[in-house]
VEXDREN-2710 file (C-alpha; in Angstrom, 1 decimal):
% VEXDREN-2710
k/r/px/py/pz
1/UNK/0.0/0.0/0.0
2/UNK/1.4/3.5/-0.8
3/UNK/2.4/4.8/2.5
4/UNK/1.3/8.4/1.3
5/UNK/-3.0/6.8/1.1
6/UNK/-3.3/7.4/4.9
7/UNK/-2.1/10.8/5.3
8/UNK/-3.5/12.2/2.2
9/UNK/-6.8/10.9/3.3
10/UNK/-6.5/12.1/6.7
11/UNK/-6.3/15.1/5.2
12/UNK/-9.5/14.8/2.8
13/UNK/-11.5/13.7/6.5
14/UNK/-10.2/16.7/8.0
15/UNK/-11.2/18.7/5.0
16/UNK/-14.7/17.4/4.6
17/UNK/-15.6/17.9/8.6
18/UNK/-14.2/21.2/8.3
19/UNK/-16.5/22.0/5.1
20/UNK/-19.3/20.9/7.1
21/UNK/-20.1/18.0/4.9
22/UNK/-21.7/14.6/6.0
23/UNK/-19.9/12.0/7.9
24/UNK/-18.9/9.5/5.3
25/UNK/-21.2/5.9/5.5
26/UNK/-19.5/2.9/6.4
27/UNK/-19.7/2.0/3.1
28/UNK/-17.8/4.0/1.5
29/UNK/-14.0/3.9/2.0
30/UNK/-13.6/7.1/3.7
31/UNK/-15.9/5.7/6.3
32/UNK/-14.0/3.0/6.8
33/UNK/-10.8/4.7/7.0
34/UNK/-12.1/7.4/9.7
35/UNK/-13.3/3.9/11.6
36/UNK/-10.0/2.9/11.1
37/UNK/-8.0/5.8/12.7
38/UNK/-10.4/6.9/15.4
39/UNK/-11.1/3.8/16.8
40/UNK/-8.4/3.1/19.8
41/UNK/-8.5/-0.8/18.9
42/UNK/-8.1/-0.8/15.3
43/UNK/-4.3/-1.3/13.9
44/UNK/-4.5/2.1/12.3
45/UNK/-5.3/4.4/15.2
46/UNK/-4.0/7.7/15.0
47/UNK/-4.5/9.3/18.6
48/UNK/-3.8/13.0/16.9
49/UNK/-5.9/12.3/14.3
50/UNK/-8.3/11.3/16.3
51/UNK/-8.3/14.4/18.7
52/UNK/-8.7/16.9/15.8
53/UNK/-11.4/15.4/13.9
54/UNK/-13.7/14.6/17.1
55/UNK/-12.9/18.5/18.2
56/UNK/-13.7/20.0/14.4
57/UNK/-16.9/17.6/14.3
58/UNK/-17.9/16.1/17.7
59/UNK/-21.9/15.7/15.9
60/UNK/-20.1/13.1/13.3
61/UNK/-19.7/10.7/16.6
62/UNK/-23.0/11.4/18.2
63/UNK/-25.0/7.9/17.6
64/UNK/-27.8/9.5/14.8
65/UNK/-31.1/9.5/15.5
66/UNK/-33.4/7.7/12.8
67/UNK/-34.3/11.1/11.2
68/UNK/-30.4/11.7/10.8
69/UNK/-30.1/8.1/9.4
70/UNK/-32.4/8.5/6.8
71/UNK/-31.9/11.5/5.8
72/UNK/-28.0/10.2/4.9
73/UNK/-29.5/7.9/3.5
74/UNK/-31.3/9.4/1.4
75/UNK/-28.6/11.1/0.2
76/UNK/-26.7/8.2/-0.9
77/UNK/-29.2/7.3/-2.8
78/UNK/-29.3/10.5/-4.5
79/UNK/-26.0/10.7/-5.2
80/UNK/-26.0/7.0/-6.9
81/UNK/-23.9/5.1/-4.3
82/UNK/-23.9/1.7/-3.6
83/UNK/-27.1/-0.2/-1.7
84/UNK/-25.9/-0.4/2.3
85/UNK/-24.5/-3.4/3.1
86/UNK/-23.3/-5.1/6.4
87/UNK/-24.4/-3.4/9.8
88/UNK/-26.6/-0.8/7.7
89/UNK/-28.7/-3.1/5.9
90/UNK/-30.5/-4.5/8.1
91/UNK/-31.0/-0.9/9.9
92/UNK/-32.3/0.3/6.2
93/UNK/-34.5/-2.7/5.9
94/UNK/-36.2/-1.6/8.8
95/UNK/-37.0/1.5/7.8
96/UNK/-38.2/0.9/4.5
97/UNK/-40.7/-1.5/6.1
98/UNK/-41.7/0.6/9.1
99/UNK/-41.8/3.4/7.1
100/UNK/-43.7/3.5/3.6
101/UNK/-42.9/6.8/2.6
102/UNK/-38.8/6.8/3.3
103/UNK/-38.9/3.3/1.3
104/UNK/-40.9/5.2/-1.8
105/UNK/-38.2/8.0/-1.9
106/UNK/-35.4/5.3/-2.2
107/UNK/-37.1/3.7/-4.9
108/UNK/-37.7/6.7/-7.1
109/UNK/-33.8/7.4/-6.3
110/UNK/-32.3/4.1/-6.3
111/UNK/-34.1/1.5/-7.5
112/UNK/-31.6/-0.6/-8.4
113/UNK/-31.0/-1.4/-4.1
114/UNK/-34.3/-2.7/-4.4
115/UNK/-33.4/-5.5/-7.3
116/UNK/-33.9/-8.7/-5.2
117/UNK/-34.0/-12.2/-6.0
118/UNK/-37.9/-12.1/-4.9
119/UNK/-38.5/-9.1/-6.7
120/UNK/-37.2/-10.5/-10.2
121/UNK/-38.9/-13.5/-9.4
122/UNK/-42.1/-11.8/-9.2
123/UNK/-41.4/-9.5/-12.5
124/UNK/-40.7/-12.7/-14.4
125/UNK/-43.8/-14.0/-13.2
126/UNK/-45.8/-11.2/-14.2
127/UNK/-44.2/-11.4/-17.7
128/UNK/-45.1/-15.1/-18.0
129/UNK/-48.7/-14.1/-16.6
130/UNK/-48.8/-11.6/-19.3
131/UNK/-47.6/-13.7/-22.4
132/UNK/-44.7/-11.9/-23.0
133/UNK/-41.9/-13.4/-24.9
134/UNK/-39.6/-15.3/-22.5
135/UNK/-36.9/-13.2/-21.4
136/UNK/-33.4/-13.7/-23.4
137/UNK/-31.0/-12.2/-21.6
138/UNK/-29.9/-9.7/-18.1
139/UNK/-31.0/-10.5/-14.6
140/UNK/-34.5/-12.1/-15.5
141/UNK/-33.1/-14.9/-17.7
142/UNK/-31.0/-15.4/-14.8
143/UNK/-33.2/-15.9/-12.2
144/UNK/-35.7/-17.9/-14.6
145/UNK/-32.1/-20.4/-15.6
146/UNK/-31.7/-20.9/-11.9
147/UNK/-35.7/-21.3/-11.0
148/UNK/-34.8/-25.0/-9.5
149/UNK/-33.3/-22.8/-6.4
150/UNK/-37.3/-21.4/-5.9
151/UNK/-39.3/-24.6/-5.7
152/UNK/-42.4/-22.6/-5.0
153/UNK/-41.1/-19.9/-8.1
154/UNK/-40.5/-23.1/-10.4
155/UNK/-43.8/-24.5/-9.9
156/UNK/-45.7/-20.8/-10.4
157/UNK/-43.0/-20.9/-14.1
158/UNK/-44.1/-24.2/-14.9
159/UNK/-48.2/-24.2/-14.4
160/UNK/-48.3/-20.7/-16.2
161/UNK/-45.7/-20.5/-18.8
162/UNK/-44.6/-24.6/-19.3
163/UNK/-43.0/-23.6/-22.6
164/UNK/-40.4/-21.3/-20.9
165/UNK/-39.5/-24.5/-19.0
166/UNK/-38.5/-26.5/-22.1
167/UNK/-35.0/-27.4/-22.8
168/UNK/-33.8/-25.9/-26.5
169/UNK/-33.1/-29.7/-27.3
170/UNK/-36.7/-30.4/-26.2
171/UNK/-38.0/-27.8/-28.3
172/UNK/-35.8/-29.1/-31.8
173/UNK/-37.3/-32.5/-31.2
174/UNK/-40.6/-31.0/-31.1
175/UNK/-40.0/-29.5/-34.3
176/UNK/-38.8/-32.4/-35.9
177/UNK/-41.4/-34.5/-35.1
178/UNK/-44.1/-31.8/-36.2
179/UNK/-42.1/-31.7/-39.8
180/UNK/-41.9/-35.6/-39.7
181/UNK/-45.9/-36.0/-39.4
182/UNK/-46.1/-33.0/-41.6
183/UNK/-44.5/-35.0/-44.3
184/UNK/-41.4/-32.4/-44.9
185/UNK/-38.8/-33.3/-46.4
186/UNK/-35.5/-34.3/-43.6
187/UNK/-33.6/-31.5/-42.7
188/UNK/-30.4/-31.9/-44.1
189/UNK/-28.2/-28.5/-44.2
190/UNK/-29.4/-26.4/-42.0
191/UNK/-29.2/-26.6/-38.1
192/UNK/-32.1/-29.4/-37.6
193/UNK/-30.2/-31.5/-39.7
194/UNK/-27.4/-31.6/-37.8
195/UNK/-29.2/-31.9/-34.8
196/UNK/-31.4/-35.2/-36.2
197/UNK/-27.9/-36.8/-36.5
198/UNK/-26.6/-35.9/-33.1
199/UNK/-30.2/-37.5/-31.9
200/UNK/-30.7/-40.2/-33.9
201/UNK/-26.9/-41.9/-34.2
202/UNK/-26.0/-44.1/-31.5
203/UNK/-22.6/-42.7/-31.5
204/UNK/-23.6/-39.5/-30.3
205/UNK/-23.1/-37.9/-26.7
206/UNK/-26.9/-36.2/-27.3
207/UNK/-28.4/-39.6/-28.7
208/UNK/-31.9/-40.0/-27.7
209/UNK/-33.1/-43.6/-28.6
210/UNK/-36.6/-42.6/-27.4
211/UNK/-36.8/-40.2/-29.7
212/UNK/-35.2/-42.2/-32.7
213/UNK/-37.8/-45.0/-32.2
214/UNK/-40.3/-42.0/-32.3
215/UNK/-39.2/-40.2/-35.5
216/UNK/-38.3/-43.7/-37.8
217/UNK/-42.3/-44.9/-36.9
218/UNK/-43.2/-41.6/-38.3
219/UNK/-41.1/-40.7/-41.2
220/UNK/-39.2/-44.3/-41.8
221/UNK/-38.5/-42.8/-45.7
222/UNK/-35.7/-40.0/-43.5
223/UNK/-33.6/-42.8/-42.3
224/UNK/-33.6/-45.2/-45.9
225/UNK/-30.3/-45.2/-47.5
226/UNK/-29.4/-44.8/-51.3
227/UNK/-27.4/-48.1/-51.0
228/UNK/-26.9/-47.6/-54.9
229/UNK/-24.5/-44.4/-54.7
230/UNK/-23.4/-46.0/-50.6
231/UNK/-22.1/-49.4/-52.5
232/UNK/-20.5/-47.3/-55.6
233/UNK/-19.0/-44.5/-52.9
234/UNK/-17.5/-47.8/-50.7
235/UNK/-16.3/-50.1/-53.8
236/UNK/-14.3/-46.5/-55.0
237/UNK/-13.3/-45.8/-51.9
238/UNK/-12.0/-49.5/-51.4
239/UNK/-10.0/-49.1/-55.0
240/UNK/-8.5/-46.0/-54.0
241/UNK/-7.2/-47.3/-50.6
242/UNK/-5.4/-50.8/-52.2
243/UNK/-4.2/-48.9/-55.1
244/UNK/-1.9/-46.6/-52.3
245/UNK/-3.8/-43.7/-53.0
246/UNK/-4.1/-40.4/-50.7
247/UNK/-7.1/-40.0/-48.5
248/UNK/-9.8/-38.1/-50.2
249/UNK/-10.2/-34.6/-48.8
250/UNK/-13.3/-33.7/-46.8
251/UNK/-14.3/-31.2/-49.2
252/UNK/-14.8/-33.5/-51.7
253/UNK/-17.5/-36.3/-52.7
254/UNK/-15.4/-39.5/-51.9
255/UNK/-14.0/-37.4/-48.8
256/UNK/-17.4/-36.2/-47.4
257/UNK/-18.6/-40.1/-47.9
258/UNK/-15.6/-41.6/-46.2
259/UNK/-16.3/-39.2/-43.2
260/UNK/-19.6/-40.6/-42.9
261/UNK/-18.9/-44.1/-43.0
262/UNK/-16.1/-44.5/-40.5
263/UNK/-17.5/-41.8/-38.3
264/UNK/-19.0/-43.2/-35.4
265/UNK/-21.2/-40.1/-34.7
266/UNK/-22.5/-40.3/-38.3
267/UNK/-25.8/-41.8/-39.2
268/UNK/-24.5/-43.5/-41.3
269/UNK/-21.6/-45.0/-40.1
270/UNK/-20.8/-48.6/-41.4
271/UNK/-18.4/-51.0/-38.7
272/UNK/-17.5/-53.5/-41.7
273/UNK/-16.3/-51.2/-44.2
274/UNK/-14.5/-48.8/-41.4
275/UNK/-12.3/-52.1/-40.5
276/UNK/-12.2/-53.0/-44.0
277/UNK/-10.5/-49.5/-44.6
278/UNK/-8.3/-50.1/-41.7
279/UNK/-6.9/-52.7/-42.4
280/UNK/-5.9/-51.9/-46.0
281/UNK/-4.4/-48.0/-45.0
282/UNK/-5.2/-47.4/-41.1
283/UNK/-3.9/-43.6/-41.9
284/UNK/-7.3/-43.3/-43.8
285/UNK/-9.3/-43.8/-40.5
286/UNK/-8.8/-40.2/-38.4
287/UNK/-8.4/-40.9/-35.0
288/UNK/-9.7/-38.3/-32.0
289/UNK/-7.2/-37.0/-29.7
290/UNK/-7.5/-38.3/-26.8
291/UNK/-7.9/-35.1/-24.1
292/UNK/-4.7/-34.4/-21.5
293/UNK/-5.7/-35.7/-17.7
END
């Protein structure tokens, strides 16, 4: 610490008392330096400092009467510092419930101090009450995220708004199934086709086999295979690998197909031919990385 801090703001104490300003709250750091040097226990007691500062403002160590205390209050508030905190808080919670109209002034001035975990819970309720889109982002999607915390708030969420308690992966399964009994065609390039892999290949960390029995009852024609072009892609693919040559890129046809053939998080991934390939040129199979630890 710079040894300078103390006395400079010994100075800035003695300056403010001698303006005739307000005692600064204990939550500010002024406050908690004055604490610091005029009380005869603390490490940083300053017995001169101490003498001056009580004789230039004795009223700053006169215990405040609740008046006094709300009006400083009050002040902080107004000048935008922070919600009181430690000792004070539960002092200012008292207040603002014994008395209506010192809690309406700090909520027109502050009413940020007044942003609770039961308040947001309530204004997320209201919104869900309302019909109002579910909230995306800030404080509210917050406290809706972490609604498992509340059980009485998760069971208000869930009876009122049961949508807002739907996992994203929920909610794409839904969707596929609605296209699947709508007769669409499968999703193939576009995010839900990706995701109908991940769900539906038994390779996959987010496979669902409930889901895949579901979605082959109702749209069995998504799953069939062109074995024609499959057998032509493999036979090639074979030829390529005895003959000694390099593995097709991804980008290309016989690439992309040998990807999802020896990929085990393909839906289409084929054991027999992936240990045919591997035995011919085992550099043709990519192998993950295995992570560090």
């Amino acid at each position: 610490m710079n040894k300078q801090m103390p006395a400079f703001k010994k100075k800035l104490l003695l300056f403010m008392a001698r303006e005739g300003e307000p005692r600064p709250t204990k939550n500010e750091k002024l406050g908690i330096a004055l604490l610091s040097y005029t009380g005869a226990s603390a490490s940083s007691y300053d017995e001169e400092f101490d003498k001056e500062i009580r004789r230039v403002r004795p009223d700053w160590f006169k215990n405040q009467n609740p008046a006094q205390k709300k009006a400083e209050f009050i002040r902080q508030a107004r000048e935008g510092g922070p919600k009181p905190t430690r000792q004070l808080l539960n002092r200012f919670k008292y207040y603002c419930s014994s008395d209506p109209e010192f809690k309406r002034q700090i909520e027109e001035l502050a009413p940020q101090w007044f942003d609770t975990c039961r308040n947001r819970q309530k204004r997320v309720i209201e919104l869900a009450v309302r019909g109002a889109p579910k909230p995306t982002e800030g404080p509210l999607l917050k406290t809706l995220q972490n609604r498992n915390r509340s059980p009485k708030f998760a069971k208000a969420i869930e009876c009122v708004r049961q949508d807002w308690c739907l996992k994203s992966s929920d909610i794409k399964k839904a969707k596929l199934l609605n296209m699947a009994a709508r007769g669409d065609f499968r999703p193939t390039k576009d995010e839900l086709g990706a995701d109908l892999s991940n769900y539906t290949c038994a390779g996959s960390n987010a496979y669902d086999p409930e889901f895949t029995q579901d979605i082959k009852e109702i749209a069995p024609h998504w799953f069939k295979k062109i074995y024609k072009s499959s057998r032509k892609n493999k036979e090639d693919l074979l030829a390529m690998a005895r003959s000694g040559e390099k593995k097709p890129m991804s980008n290309t046809r016989l690439g992309a197909a040998l990807y999802r053939y020896t990929s085990k998080r393909s839906d289409q991934y084929d054991k027999e031919f992936t240990s045919a390939i591997r035995k011919i040129n085992s550099l043709w199979i990519a192998r993950r990385k295995k992570k560090a630890g």
